[in-house]
N, C-alpha and C positions, 0 to 999 in steps of 0.2 A: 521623253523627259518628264519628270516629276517635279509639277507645279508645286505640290503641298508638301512640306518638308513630313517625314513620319509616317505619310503615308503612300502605304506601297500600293501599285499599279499592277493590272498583272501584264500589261505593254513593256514593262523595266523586266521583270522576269528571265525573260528569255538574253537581255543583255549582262545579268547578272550571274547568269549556272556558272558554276565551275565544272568542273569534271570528275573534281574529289569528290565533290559532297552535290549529287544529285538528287533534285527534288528540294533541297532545305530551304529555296526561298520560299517555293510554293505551299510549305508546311507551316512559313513560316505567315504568309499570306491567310492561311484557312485558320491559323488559331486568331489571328487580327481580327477577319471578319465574326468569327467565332465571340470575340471578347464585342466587338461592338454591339452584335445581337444580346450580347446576354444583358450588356449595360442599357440598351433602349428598353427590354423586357422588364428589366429593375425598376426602369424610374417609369413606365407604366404604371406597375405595379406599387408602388412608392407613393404614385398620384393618385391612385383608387382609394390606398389606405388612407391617405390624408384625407381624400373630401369625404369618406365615409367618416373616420373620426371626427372632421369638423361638422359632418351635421348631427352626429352623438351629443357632440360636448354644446351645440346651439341651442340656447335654450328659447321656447317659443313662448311670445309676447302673451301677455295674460290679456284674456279677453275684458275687459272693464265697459261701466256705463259709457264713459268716457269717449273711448277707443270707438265703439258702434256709434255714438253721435256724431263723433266727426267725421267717421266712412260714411255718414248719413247725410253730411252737411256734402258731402266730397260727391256721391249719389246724386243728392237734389240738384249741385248745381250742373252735372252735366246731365240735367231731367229725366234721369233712372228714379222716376218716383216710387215705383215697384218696392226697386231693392230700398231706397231710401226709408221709404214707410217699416218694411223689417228690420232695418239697423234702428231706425227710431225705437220700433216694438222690442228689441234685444234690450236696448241701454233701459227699455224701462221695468222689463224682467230683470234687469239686471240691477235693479236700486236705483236708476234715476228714477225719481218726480218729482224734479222740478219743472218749475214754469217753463222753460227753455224746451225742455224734452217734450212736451204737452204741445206746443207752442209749434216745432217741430212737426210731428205729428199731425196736429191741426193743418198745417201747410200742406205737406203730404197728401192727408185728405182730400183737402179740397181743388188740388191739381188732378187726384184722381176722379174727381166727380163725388164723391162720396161725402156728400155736405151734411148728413144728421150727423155723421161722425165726425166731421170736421170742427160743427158747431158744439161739440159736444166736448172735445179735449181744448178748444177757444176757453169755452167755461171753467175748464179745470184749470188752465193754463192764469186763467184771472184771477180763479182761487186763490192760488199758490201765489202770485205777484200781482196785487191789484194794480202797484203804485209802477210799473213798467211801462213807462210811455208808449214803446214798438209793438209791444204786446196788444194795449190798446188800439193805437192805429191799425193793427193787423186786424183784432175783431171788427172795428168799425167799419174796413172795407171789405169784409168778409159778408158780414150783414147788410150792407147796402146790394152787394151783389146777387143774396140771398133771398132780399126782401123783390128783387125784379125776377128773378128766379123763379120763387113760390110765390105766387100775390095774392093766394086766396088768401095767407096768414093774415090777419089783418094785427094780429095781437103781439106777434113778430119784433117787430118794430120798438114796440113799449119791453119787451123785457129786455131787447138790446138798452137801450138806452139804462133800464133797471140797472142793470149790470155794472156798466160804465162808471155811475154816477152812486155805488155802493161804497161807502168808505170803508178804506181798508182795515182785515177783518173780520170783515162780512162775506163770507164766501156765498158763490151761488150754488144750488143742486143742481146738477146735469139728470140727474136721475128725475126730480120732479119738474125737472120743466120750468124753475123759478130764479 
């Protein structure tokens, strides 16, 4: 018996031959299977064309300072400081300098161990925004941790505090050390 209306069995077959006309269900069975192959192969083929046209027509996200900071912020906080520190360095190839991006950076740095250069984009980072409370807090306990760190510095100490207490403005030199 045929459960599915339309479609033929070849079990019904043999209850179906006449005598006249032998063989025409089975002809008629092989073009059936014949059309459904050809229609699965269509819409294969149908789906290839489309997802190849939609990634033509997709256009890819422009890379921006922007864009690398926040894969940076996205980085640090699952402590990929690696990649974080080169998405910092991208946004800043890329026209950031601002405080944030400095700032960033500096953080970076100094999760990686790499404190002259940590203490060094802190400075930059002050530059650019003296008057950023977070920023400050960040240098102060970047420096406290620095000054138990290196103790020989003794002088350490005095240009942190220099820094801090420069109104804004007044930027510091990372390059000379002031």
């Amino acid at each position: 018996m045929n459960l599915i209306p339309g479609l033929l069995m070849y079990t019904d077959l043999k209850a179906f031959r006449s005598d006249r006309e032998p063989r025409t269900r089975e002809k008629l069975v092989m073009k059936h299977r014949l059309a459904i192959g050809h229609a699965v192969r269509l819409a294969l083929v149908w789906t290839v064309v489309l997802l190849v046209a939609g990634m033509a027509w997709a256009k890819p996200k422009p890379i921006t300072a922007k864009s690398q900071i926040l894969f940076g912020v996205e980085m640090a906080e699952l402590e990929l400081w690696s990649e974080a520190l080169f998405r910092f360095q991208q946004a800043e190839r890329l026209g950031g300098r601002g405080a944030a991006v400095y700032n960033n950076m500096a953080v970076a740095y100094e999760a990686l161990g790499v404190f002259d250069k940590a203490r060094e984009y802190y400075l930059l980072a002050l530059e650019a925004d003296s008057k950023n409370a977070n920023l400050r807090r960040n240098y102060s306990r970047f420096i406290e941790f620095y000054q138990s760190y290196q103790p020989g510095d003794e002088g350490e100490e005095e240009k942190a505090e220099e820094a801090l207490e420069k109104p804004p403005g007044e930027g510091t030199d990372p390059a000379s050390g002031s």
